[in-house]
Structures are given as C-alpha cells and as structure tokens.
KEKE-313099 format. One record per atom (N, C-alpha, C): atom name; x, y, z; residue in three letters. Coordinates in pm, whole numbers, plus 50000, padded with zeros to 5 digits. Layout:
N
<rec CA <X Y Z> Ala>
...
This chain:
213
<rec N <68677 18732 20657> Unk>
<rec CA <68604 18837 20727> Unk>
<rec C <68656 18976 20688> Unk>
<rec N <68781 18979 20692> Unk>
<rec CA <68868 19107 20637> Unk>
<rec C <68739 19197 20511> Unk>
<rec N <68769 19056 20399> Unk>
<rec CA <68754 19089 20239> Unk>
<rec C <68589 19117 20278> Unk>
<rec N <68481 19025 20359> Unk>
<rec CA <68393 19104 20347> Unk>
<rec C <68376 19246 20418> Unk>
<rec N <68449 19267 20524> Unk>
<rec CA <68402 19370 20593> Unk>
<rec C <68475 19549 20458> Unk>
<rec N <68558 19488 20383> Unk>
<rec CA <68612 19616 20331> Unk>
<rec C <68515 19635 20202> Unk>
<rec N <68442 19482 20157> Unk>
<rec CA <68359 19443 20037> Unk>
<rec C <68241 19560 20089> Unk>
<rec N <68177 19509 20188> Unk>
<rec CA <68016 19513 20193> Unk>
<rec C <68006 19651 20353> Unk>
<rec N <68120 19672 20393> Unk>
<rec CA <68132 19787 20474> Unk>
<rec C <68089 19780 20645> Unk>
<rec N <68064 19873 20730> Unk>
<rec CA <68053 19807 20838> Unk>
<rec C <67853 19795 20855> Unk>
<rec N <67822 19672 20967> Unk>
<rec CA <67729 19610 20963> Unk>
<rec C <67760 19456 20919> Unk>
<rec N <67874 19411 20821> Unk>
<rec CA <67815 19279 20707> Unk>
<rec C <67907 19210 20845> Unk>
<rec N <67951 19199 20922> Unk>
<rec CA <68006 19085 21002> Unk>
<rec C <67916 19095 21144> Unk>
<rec N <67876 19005 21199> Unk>
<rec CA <67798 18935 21330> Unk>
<rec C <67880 18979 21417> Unk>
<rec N <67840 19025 21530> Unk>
<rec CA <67913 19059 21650> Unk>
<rec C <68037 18959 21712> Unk>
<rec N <68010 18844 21703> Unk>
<rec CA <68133 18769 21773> Unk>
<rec C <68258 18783 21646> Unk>
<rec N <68243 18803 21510> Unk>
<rec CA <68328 18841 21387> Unk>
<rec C <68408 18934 21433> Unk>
<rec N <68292 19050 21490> Unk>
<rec CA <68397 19209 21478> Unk>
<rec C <68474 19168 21608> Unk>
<rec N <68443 19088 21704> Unk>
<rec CA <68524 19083 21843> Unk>
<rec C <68622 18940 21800> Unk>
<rec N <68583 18914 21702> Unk>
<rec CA <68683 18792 21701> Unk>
<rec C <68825 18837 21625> Unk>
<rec N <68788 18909 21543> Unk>
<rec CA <68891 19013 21439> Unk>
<rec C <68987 19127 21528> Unk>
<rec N <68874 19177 21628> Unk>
<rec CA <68948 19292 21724> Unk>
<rec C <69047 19205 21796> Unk>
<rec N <69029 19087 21831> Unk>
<rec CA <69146 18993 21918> Unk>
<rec C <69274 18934 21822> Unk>
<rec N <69191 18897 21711> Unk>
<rec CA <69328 18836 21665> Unk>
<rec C <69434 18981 21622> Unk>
<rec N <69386 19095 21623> Unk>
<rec CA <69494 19215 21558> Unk>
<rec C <69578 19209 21695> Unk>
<rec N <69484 19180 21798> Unk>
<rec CA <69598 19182 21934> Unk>
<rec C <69668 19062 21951> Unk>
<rec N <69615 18985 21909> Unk>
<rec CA <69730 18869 21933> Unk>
<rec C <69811 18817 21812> Unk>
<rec N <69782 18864 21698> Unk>
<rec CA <69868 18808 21511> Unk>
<rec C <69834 18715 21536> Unk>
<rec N <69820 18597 21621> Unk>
<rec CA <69808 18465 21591> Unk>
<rec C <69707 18355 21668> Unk>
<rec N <69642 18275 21596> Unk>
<rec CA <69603 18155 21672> Unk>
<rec C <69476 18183 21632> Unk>
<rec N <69383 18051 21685> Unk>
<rec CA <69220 18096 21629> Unk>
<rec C <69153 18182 21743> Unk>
<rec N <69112 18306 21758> Unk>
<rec CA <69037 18383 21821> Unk>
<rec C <68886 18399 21821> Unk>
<rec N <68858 18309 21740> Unk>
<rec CA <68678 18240 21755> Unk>
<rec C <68616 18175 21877> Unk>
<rec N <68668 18079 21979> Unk>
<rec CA <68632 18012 22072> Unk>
<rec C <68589 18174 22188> Unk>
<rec N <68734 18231 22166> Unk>
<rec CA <68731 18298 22285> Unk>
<rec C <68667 18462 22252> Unk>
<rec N <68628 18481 22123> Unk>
<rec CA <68498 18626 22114> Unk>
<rec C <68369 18530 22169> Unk>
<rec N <68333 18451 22108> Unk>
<rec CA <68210 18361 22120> Unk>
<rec C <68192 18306 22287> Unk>
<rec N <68281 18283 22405> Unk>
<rec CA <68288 18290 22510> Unk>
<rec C <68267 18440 22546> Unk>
<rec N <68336 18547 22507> Unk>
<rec CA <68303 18683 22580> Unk>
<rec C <68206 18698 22548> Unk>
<rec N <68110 18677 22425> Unk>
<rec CA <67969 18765 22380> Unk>
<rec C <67887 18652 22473> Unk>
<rec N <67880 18504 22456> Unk>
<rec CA <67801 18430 22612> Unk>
<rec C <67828 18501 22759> Unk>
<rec N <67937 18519 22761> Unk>
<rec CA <67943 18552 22887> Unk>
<rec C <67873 18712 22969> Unk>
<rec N <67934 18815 22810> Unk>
<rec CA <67850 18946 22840> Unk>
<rec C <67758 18970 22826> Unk>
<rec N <67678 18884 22704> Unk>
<rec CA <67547 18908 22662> Unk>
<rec C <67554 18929 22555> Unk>
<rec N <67636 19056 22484> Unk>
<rec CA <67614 19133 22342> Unk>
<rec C <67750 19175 22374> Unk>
<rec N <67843 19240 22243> Unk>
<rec CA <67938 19303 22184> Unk>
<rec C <67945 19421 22266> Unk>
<rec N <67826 19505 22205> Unk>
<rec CA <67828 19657 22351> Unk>
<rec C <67901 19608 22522> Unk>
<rec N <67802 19477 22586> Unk>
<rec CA <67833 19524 22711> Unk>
<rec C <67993 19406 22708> Unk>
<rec N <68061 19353 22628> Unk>
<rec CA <68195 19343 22667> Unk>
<rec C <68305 19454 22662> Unk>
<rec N <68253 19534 22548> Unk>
<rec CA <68297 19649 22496> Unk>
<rec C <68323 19734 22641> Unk>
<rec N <68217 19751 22725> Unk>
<rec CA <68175 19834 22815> Unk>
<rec C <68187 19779 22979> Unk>
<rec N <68218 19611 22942> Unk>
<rec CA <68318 19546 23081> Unk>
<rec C <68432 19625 23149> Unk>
<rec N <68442 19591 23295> Unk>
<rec CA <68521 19649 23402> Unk>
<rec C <68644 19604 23323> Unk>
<rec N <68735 19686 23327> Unk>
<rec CA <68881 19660 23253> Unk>
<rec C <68925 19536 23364> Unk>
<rec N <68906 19524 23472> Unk>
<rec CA <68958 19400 23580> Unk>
<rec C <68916 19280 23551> Unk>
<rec N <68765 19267 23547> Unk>
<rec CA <68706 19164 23510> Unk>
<rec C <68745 19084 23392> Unk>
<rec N <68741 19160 23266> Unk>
<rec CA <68842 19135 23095> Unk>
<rec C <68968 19068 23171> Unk>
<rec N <69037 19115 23245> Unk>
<rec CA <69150 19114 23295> Unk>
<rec C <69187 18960 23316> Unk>
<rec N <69092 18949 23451> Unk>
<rec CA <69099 18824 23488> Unk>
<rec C <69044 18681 23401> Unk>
<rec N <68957 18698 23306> Unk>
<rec CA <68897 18636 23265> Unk>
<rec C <69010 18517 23155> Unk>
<rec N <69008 18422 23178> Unk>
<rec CA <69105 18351 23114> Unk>
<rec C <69138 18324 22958> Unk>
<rec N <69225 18376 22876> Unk>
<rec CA <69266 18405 22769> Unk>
<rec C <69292 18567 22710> Unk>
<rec N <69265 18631 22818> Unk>
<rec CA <69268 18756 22792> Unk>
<rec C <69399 18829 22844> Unk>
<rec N <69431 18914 22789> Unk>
<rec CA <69571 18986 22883> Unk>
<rec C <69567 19167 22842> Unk>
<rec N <69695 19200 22855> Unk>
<rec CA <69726 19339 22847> Unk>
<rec C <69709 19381 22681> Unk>
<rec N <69749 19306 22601> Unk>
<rec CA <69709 19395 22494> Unk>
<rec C <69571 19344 22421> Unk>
<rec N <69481 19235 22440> Unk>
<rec CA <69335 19232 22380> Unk>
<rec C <69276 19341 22479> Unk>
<rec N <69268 19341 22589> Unk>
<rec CA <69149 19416 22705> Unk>
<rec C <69211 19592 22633> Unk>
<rec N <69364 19600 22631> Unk>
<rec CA <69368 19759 22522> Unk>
<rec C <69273 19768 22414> Unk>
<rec N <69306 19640 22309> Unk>
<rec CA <69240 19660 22231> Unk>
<rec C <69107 19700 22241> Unk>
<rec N <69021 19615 22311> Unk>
<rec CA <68893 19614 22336> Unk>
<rec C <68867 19784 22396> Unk>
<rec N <68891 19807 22524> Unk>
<rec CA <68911 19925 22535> Unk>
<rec C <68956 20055 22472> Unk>
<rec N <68991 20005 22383> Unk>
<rec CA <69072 20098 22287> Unk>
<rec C <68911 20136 22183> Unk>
<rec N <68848 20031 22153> Unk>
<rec CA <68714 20028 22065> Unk>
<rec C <68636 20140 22116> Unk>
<rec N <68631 20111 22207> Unk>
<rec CA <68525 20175 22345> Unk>
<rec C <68517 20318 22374> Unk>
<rec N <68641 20343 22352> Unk>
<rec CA <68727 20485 22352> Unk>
<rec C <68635 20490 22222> Unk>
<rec N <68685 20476 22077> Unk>
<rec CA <68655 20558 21996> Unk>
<rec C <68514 20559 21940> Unk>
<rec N <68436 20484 22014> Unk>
<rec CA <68323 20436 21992> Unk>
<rec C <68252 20623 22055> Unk>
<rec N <68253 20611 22189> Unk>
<rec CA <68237 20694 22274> Unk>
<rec C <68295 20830 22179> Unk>
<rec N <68394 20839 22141> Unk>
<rec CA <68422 20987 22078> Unk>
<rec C <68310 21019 21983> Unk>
<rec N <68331 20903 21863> Unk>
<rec CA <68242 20885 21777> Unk>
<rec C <68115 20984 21803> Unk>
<rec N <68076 20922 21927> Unk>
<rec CA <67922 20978 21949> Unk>
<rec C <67904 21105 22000> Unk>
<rec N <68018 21124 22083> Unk>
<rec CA <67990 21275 22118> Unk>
<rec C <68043 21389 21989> Unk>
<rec N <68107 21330 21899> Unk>
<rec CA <68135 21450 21793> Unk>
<rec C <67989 21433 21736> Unk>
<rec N <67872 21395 21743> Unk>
<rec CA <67782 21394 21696> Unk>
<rec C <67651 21497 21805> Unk>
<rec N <67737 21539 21865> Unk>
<rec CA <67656 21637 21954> Unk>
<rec C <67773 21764 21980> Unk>
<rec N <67865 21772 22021> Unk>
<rec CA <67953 21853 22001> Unk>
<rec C <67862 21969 21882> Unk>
<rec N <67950 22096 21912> Unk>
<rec CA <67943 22195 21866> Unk>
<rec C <67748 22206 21781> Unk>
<rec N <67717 22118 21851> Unk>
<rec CA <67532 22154 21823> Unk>
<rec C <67482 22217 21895> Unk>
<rec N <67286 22305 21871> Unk>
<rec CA <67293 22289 22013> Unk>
<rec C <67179 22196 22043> Unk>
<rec N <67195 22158 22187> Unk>
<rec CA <67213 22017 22228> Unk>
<rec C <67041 21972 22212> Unk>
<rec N <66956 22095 22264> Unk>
<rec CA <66814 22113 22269> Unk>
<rec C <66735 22048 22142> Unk>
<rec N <66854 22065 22010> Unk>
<rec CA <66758 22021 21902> Unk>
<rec C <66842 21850 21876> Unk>
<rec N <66870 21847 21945> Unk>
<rec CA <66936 21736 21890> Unk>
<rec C <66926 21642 21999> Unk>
<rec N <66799 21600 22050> Unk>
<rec CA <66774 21525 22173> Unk>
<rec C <66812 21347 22157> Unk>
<rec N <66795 21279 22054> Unk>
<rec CA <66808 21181 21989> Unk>
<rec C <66917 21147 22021> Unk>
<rec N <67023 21262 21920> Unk>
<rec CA <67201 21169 21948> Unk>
<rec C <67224 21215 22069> Unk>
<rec N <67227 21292 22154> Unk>
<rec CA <67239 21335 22304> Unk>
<rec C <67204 21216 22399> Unk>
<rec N <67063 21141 22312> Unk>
<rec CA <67028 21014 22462> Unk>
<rec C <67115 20929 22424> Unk>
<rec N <67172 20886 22244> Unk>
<rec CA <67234 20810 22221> Unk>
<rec C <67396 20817 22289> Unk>
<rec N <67454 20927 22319> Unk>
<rec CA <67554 20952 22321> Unk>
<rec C <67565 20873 22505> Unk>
<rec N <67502 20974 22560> Unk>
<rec CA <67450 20890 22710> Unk>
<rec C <67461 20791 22734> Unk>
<rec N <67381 20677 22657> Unk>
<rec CA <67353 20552 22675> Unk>
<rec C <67469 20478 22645> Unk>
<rec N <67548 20531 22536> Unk>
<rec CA <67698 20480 22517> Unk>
<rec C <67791 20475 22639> Unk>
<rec N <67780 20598 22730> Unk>
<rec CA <67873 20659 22802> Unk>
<rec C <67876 20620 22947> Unk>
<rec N <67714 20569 22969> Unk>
<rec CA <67706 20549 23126> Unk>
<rec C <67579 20479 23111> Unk>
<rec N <67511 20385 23039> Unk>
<rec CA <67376 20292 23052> Unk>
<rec C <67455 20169 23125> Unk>
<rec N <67560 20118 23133> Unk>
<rec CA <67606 20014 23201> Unk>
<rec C <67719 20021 23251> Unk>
<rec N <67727 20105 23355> Unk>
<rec CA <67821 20151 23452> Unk>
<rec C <67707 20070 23520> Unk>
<rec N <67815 19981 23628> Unk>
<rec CA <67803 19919 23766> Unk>
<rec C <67767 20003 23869> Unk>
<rec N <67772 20089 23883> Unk>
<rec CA <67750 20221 23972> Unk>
<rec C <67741 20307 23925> Unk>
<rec N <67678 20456 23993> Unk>
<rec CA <67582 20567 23989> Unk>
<rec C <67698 20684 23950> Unk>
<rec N <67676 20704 23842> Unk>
<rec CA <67795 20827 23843> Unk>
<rec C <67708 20934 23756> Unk>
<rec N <67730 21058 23858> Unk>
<rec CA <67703 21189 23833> Unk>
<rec C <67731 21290 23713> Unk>
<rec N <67685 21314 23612> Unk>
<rec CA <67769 21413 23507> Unk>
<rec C <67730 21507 23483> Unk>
<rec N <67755 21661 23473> Unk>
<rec CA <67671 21733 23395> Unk>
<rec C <67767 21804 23312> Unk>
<rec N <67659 21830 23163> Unk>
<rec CA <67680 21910 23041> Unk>
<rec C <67650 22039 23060> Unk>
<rec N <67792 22113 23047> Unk>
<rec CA <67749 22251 23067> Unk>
<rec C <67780 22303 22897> Unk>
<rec N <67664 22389 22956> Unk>
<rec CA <67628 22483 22815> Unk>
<rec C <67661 22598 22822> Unk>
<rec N <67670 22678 22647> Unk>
<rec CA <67689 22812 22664> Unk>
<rec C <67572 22875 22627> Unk>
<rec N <67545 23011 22565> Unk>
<rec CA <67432 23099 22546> Unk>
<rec C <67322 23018 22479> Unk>
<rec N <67411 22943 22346> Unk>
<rec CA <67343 22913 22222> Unk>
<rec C <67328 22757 22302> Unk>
<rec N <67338 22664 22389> Unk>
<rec CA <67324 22579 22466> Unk>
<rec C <67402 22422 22354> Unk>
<rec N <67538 22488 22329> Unk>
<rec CA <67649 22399 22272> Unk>
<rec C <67694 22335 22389> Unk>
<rec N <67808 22252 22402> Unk>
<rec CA <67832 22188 22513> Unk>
<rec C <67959 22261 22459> Unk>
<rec N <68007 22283 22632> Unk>
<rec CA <68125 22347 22653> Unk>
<rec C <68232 22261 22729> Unk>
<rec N <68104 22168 22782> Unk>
<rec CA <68150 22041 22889> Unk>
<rec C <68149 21908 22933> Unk>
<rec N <68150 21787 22929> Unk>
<rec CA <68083 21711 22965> Unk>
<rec C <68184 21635 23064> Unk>
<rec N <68135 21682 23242> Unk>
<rec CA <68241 21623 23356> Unk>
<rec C <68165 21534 23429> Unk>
<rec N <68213 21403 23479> Unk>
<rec CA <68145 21324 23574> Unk>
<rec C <68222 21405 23644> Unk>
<rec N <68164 21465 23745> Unk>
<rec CA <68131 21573 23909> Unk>
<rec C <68113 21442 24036> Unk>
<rec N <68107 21327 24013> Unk>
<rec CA <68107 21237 24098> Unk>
<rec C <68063 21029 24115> Unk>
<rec N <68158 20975 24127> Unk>
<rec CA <68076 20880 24117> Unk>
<rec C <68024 20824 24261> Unk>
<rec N <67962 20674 24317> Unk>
<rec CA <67892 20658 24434> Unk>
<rec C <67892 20514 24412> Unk>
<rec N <67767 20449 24469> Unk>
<rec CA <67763 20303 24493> Unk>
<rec C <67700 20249 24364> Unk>
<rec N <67624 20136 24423> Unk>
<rec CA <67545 20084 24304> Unk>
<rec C <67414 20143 24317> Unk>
<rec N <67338 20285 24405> Unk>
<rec CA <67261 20334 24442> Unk>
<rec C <67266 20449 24456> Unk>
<rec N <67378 20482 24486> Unk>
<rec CA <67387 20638 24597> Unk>
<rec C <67500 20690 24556> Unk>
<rec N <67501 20814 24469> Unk>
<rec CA <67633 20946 24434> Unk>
<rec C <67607 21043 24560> Unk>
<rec N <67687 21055 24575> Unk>
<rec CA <67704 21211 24654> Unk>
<rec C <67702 21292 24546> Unk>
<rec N <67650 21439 24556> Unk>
<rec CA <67675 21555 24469> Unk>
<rec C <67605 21657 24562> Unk>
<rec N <67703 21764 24524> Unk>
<rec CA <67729 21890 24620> Unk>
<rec C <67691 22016 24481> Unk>
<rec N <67558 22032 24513> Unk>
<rec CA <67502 22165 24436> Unk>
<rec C <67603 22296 24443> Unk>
<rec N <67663 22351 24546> Unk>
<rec CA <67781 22474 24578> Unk>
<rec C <67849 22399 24434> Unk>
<rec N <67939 22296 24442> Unk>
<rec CA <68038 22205 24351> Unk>
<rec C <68016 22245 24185> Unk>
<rec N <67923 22201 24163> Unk>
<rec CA <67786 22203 24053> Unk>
<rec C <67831 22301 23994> Unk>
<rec N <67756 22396 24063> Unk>
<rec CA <67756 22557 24012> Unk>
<rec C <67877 22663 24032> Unk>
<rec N <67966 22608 24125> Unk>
<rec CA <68121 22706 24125> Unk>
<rec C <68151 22655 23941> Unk>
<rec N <68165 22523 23957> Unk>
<rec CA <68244 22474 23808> Unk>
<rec C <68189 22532 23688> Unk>
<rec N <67995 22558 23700> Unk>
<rec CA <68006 22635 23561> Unk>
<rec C <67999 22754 23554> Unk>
<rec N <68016 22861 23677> Unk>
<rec CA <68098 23000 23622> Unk>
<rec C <68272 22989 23608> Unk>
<rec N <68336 22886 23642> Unk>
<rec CA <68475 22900 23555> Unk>
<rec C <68432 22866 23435> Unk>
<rec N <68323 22734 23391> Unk>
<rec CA <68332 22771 23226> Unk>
<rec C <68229 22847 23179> Unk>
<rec N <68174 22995 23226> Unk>
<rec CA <68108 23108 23178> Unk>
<rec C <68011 23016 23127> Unk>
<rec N <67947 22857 23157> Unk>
<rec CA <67804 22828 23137> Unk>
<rec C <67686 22861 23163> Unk>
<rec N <67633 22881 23115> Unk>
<rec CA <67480 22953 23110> Unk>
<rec C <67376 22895 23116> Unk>
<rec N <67387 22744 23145> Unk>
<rec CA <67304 22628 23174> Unk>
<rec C <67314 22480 23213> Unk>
<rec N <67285 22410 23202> Unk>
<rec CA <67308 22272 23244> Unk>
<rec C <67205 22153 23205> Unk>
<rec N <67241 22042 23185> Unk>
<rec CA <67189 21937 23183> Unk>
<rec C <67267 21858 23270> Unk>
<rec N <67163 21816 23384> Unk>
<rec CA <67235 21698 23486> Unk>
<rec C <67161 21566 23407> Unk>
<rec N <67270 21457 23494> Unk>
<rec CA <67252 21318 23394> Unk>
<rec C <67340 21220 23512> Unk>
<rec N <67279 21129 23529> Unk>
<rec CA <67322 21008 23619> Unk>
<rec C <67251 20864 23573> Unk>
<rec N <67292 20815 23630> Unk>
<rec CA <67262 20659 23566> Unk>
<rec C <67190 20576 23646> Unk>
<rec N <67139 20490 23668> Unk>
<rec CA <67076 20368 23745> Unk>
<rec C <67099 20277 23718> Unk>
<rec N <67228 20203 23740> Unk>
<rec CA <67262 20089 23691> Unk>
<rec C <67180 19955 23739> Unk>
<rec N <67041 19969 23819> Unk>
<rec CA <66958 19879 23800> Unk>
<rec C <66913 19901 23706> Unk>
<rec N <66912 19944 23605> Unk>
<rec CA <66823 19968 23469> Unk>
<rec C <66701 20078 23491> Unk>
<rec N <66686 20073 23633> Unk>
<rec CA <66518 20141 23579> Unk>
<rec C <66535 20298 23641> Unk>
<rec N <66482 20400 23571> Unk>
<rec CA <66536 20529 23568> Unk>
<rec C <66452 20582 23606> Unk>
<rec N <66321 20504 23721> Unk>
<rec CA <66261 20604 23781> Unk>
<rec C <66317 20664 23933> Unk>
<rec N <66325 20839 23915> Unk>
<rec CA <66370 20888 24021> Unk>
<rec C <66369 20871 24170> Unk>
<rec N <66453 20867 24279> Unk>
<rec CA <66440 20872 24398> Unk>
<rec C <66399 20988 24452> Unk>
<rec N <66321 21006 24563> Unk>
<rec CA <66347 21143 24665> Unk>
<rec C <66424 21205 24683> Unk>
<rec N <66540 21121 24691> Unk>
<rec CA <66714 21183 24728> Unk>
<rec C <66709 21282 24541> Unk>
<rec N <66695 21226 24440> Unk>
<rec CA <66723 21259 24304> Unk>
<rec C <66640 21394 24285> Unk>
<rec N <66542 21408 24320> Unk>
<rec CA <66418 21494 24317> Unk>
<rec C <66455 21644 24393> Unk>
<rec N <66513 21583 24539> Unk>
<rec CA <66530 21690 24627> Unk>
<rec C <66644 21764 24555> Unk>
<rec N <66777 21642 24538> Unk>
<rec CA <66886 21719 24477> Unk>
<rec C <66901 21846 24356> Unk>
<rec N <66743 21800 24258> Unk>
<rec CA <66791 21855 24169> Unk>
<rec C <66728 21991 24160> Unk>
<rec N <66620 21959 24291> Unk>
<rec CA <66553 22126 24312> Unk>
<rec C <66670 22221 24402> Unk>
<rec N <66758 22147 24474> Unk>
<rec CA <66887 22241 24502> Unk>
<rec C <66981 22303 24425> Unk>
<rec N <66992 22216 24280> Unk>
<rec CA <67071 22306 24215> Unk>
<rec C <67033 22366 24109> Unk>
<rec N <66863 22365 24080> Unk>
<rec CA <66826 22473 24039> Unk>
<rec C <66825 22597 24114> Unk>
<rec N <66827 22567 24251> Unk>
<rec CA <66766 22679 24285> Unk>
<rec C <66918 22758 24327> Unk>
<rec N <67013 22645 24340> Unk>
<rec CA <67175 22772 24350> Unk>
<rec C <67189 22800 24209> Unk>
<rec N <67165 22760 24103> Unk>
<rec CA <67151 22803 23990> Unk>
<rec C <67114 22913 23974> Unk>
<rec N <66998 22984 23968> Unk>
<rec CA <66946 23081 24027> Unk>
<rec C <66981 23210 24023> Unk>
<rec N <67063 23182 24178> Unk>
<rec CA <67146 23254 24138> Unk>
<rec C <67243 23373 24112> Unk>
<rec N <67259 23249 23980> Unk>
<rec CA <67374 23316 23946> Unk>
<rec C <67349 23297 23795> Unk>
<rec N <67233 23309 23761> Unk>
<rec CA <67151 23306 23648> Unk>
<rec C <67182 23219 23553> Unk>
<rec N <67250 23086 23614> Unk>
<rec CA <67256 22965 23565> Unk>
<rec C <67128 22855 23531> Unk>
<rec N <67081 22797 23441> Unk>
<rec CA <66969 22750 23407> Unk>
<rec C <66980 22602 23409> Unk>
<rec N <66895 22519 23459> Unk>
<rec CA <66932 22392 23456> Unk>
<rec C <66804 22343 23384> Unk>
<rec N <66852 22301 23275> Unk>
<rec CA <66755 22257 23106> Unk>
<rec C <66644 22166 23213> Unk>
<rec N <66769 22053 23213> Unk>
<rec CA <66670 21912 23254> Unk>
<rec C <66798 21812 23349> Unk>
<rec N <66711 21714 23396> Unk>
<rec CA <66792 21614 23482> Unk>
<rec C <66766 21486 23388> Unk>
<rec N <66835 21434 23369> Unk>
<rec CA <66834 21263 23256> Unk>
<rec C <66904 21153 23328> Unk>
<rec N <66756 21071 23377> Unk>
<rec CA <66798 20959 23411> Unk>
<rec C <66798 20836 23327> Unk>
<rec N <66965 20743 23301> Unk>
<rec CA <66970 20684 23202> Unk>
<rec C <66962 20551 23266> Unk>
<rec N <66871 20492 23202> Unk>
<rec CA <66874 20277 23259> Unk>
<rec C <66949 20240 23172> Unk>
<rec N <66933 20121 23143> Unk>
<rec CA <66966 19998 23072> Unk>
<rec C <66854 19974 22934> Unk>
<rec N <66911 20087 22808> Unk>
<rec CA <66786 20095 22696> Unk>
<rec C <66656 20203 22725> Unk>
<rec N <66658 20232 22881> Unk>
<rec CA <66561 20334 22895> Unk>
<rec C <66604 20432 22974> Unk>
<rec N <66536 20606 22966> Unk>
<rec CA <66581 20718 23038> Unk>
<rec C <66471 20802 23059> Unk>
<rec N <66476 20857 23164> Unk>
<rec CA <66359 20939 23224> Unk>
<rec C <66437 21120 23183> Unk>
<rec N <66318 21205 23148> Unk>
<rec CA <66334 21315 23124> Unk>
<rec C <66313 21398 23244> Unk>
<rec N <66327 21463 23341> Unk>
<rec CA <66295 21583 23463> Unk>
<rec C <66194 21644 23375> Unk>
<rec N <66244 21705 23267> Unk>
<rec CA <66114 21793 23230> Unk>
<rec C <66028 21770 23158> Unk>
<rec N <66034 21669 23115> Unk>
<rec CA <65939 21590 23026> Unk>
<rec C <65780 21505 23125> Unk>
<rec N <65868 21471 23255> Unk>
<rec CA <65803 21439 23369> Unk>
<rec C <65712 21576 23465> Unk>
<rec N <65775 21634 23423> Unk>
<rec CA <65733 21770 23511> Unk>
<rec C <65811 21749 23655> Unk>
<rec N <65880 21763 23677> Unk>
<rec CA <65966 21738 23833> Unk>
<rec C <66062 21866 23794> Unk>
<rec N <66074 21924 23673> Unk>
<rec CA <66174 22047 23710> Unk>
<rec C <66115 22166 23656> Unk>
C-alpha cells in the first residue's frame, strides 16, 4: 500500500487502506485490516470516523490513546487543509470552498454549534469562532455577544453558520428570528451580516439565497 500510494499518489488506496495504514503507523505492529474495516462498517465512510466523538473511538474495542491521536490528528489537518483554501480570499467569490470548508468543520457534529466568520473591508476572514454550542436542536446565541466580538476584530461583516445535525437545514422560527436580531444590532454599528448558512449532512441552506435576510 505504501509503494502504491507514493507510485500513483493520493486517491489510488480505498478508504479502509488509508485508515488501515493510519493505524498501523500508530501501532508499528500487527495486522490493522480487521479493525479499519470494522471502523468504516461501523461509521459508515472514512470522513465520519475521521469526524467520531474522540470518547466513542475511545471506547470502542481495539482502539486506544495513540490510534484515536492519530486519527484525530488526520482530522486536524484535514480541516486546516481546507480553510487555507479560503483564508486570505475574499470569501464572497469563493462560495464553493467556503461550503466545502463548512461541511468539513461542522456537517456531523452531534449537536448545534454556532460560528461566525468575521470579515474585514475586502470581506477576507479575519475569524472563524464557534460563539456557542447547544443540544442536538437548540444553541443559545446572544446577538449583544455577536457583535461586541466583531468590533474588537474591527470586522465589517459577518457570515453566521450553524449546523443541523439532523441533516436537514431547513430553518426554524427560533433561526429566522435570531438572525433578524443580529442584523439589526449589526446595524448599528455598521456591521453587515452577508448571510446565515445552514449546514446538514451533504446539504446547506443559504439566508440570502432564500430571501430570509
């Protein structure tokens, strides 16, 4: 697997390969085939073990402290990966790797967590903070919160972004009301809020694409 993956580059090995290879570097020894081929049954796909509760990996039998690093460790640079691909852009023209970057970051979070990208003039990202997480339904987020944080970073706009870890990214009332509050403390203080992006599981709803902002 080595000789093809350095032969034919990345893509030429099957998902339980690249997770079977990521285990044996953590363990030097023994066959690590039974037990990638159990995690990809058990998660579904490579992404969502990648993107498993570090506890769950934890407990799961054959696994310990340094594969679940490893694995986590992937995850990490997976995630950088994607945001240096939006970094220092600006973000408006580059809507594509922005949903991609998203969907990496929070499409399968177990629960609802809050983030927003604050922007500067030229609408680069200056920021990207989860501001809150919540249940498997329900974040709290405090519009005052919101908007104190992007005049310390002299942002000049925003993209809010939360998740629905039922997969489906059509908005609530609660989502709707919220996000006409922090346009409107936005306001202002001549802070602009682009759009709201709700991300599912493979699918995401636009605020302004919908007309809701």
């Amino acid at each position: 697997m080595r000789e093809k993956l350095l032969e034919r580059g990345p893509g030429a090995l099957a998902d339980y390969e690249v997770l079977e290879m990521l285990l044996f570097f953590a363990f030097k020894k023994g066959d690590t085939k039974p037990l990638a081929k159990a995690l990809i049954n058990r998660y579904g796909s490579f992404a969502a073990v990648l993107t498993a509760p570090q506890k769950d990996l934890l407990d799961m039998r054959g696994l310990g402290e340094h594969s679940v690093t490893a694995i986590k460790l992937v995850q990490d640079a997976a995630l950088r990966l994607a945001k240096a691909e939006v970094v220092d852009q600006p973000l408006l023209n580059n809507w594509d790797r922005l949903i991609d970057y998203l969907n990496a970051a929070i499409s399968r979070e177990k629960v609802e967590q809050f983030r927003v990208l604050f922007l500067d003039a030229k609408n680069r990202l200056l920021a990207d903070e989860a501001q809150a997480r919540g249940t498997v339904n329900h974040t709290p987020v405090y519009p005052r919160e919101v908007i104190k944080r992007a005049l310390e970073l002299h942002a000049t706009a925003l993209i809010l972004v939360h998740n629905h870890p039922s997969g489906d990214p059509t908005p609530s009332r609660a989502d709707i009301e919220m996000t006409a509050e922090i346009k409107r403390a936005g306001e202002v203080f001549s802070v602009v809020v682009h759009d709201h992006l709700i991300i599912g599981n493979g699918r995401h709803l636009s605020f302004r694409r919908e007309r809701l902002l």
